[in-house]
N, C-alpha and C positions, 0 to 999 in steps of 0.2 A: 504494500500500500504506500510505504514512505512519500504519500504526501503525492501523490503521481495520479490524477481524478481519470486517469485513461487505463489504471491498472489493472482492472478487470476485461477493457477490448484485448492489451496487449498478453495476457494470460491465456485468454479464449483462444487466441492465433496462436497461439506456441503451444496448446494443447491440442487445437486442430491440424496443426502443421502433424503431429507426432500422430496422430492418428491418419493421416496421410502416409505418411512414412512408415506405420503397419500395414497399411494394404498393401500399400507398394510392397512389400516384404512376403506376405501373406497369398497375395493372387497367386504368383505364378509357383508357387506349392499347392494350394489347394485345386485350384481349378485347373478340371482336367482338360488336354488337350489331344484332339485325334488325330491333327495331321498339321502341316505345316502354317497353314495357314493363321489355325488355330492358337500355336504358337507364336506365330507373330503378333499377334490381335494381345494376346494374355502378355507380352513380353513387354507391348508398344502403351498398353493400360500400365502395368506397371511404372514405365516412367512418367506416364503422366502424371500420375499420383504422386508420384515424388516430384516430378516440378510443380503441381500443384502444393504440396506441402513447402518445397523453397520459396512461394510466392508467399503465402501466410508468413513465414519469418521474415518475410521482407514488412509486408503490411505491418505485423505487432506494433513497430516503435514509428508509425507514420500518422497513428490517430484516428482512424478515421478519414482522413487526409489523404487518398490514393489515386497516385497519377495514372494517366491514362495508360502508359506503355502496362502498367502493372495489370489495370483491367484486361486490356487486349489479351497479356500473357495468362488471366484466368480465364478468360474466352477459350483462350483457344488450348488451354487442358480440355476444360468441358468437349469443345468439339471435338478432339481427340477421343476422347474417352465415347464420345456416342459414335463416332469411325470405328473406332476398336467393339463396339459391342455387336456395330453392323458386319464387321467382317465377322467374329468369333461365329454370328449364327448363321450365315450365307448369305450370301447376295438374295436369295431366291424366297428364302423365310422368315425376312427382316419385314416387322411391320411395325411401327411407333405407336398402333393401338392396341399391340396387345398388353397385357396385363403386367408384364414382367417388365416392361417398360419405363413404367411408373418412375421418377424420380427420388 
């Protein structure tokens, strides 16, 4: 707390960064993969999550306060990560309304 009224945003980002940095850890052990493709999808989520997680430690000590390159770069984890889920399940069985979709 020492006195810092932003110490709670900047705690949340260093505790969500670290939970980025578990999945990232965690996918490509858990989730199975069948063929190569699958693998790249489950390899290419993984680092998004971890650059998703180095953007949070960038945010923590910003306030609130986040430039724009910083959004772009969490932009474009997120699109990565919805690339990576399109490829993992095929081009041909990818639908955004199914159920498992869900954000």
């Amino acid at each position: 707390m020492s006195g810092n009224p932003f110490w709670l945003y900047e705690t949340f980002n260093r505790f969500e960064a670290v939970a980025w940095f578990i999945i990232a850890i965690v996918i490509p052990i858990k989730i199975p993969r069948r063929d190569k493709r699958q693998a790249i999808a489950v390899f290419t989520a993984s680092a998004a999550f971890l650059a998703f997680g180095i953007t949070d430690i960038l945010e923590a000590p910003m306030h609130a306060n986040i430039p724009i390159w910083l959004w772009v770069s969490k932009i474009a984890c997120a699109t990565f990560l919805l690339i990576c889920r399109y490829t993992y399940i095929g081009w041909n069985k990818f639908k955004l309304t199914d159920r498992y979709m869900i954000l």
